[in-house]
C-alpha positions in Angstrom: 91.5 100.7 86.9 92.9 98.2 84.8 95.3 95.1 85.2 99.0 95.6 84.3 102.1 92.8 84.0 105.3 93.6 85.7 108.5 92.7 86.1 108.8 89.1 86.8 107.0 88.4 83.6 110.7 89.3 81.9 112.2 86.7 80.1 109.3 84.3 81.1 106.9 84.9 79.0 104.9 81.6 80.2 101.6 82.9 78.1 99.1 81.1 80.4 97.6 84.9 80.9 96.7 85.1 77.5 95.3 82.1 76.9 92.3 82.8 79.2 91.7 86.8 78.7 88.1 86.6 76.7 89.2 89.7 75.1 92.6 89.5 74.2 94.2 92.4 75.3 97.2 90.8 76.3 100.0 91.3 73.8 103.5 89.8 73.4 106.5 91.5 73.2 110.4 90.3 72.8 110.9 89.6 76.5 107.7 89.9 78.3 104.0 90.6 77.5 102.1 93.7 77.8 98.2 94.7 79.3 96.4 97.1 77.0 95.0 99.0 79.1 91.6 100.6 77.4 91.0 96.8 75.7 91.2 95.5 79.4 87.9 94.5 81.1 89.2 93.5 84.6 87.7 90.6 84.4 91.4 89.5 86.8 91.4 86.1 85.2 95.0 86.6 83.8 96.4 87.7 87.1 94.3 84.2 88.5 96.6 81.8 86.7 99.6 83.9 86.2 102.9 81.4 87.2 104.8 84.0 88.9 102.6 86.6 90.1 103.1 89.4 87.5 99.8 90.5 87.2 98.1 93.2 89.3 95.4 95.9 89.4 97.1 99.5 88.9 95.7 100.6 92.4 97.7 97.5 93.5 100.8 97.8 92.2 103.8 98.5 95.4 106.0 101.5 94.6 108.8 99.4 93.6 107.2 98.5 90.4 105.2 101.2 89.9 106.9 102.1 86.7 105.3 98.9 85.3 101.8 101.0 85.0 103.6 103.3 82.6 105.2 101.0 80.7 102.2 99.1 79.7 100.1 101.9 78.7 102.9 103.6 76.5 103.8 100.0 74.9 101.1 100.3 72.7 102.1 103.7 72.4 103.7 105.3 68.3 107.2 105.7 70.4 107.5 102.2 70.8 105.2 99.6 69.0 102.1 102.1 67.3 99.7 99.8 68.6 97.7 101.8 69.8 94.2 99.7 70.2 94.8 97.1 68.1 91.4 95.2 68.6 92.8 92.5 70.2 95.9 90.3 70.2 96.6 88.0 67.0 99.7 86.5 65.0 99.9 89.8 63.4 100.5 91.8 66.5 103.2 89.7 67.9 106.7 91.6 67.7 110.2 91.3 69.0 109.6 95.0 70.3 109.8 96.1 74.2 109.4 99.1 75.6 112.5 100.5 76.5 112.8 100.6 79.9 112.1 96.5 80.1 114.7 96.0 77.0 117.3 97.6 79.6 116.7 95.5 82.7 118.9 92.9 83.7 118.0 89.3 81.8 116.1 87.4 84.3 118.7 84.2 84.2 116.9 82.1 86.5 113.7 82.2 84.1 116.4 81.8 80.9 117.6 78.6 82.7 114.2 77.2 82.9 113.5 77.5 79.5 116.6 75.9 78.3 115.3 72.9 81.0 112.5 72.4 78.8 114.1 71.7 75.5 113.7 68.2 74.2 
């Protein structure tokens, strides 16, 4: 079992979940961020603070977002980032780079519009 992000993390990307992970498995891609899920310890603190509620356990996950398991596992994956386990999130393994299926969806313009609110 392991924790995975879904999709109201797209075009969000508030970062407060990893900020607290003690092991930083949680990476950031162009339009939302990603779980590792063999780095993961379950410790659940990311899915504690997360803003909008994109954070569950695997077993947890509703059918309407199950896809979201996949996707964070094959992330890290050579067919879309080469990850792979990394050793934890730095600078270094920051990328513009989605996973296909999340560069398809819809732009989340309500989340877009926020971020433009906080502009100086």
């Amino acid at each position: 079992m392991t924790l995975v992000i879904k999709s109201e993390c797209i075009d969000v990307k508030d970062g407060e979940c990893a900020k607290v992970c003690p092991v930083d498995c949680i990476y950031e891609g162009g339009r939302m961020f990603y779980i590792q899920p063999f780095e993961c310890v379950e410790c659940g603190l990311c899915e504690s603070v997360c803003p909008v509620d994109a954070i569950r356990y695997d077993d947890e996950v509703e059918e309407k977002d199950a896809e979201f398991v996949r996707i964070n596992r094959e992330y890290f994956e050579d067919s879309v980032t080469g990850l792979g386990e990394a050793g934890g999130w730095s600078k270094a393994t920051t990328t513009e780079i989605d996973h296909p299926l999340v560069a398809a969806m819809p732009h989340n313009i309500t989340a877009l519009e926020t971020d433009k609110s906080k502009e100086p």
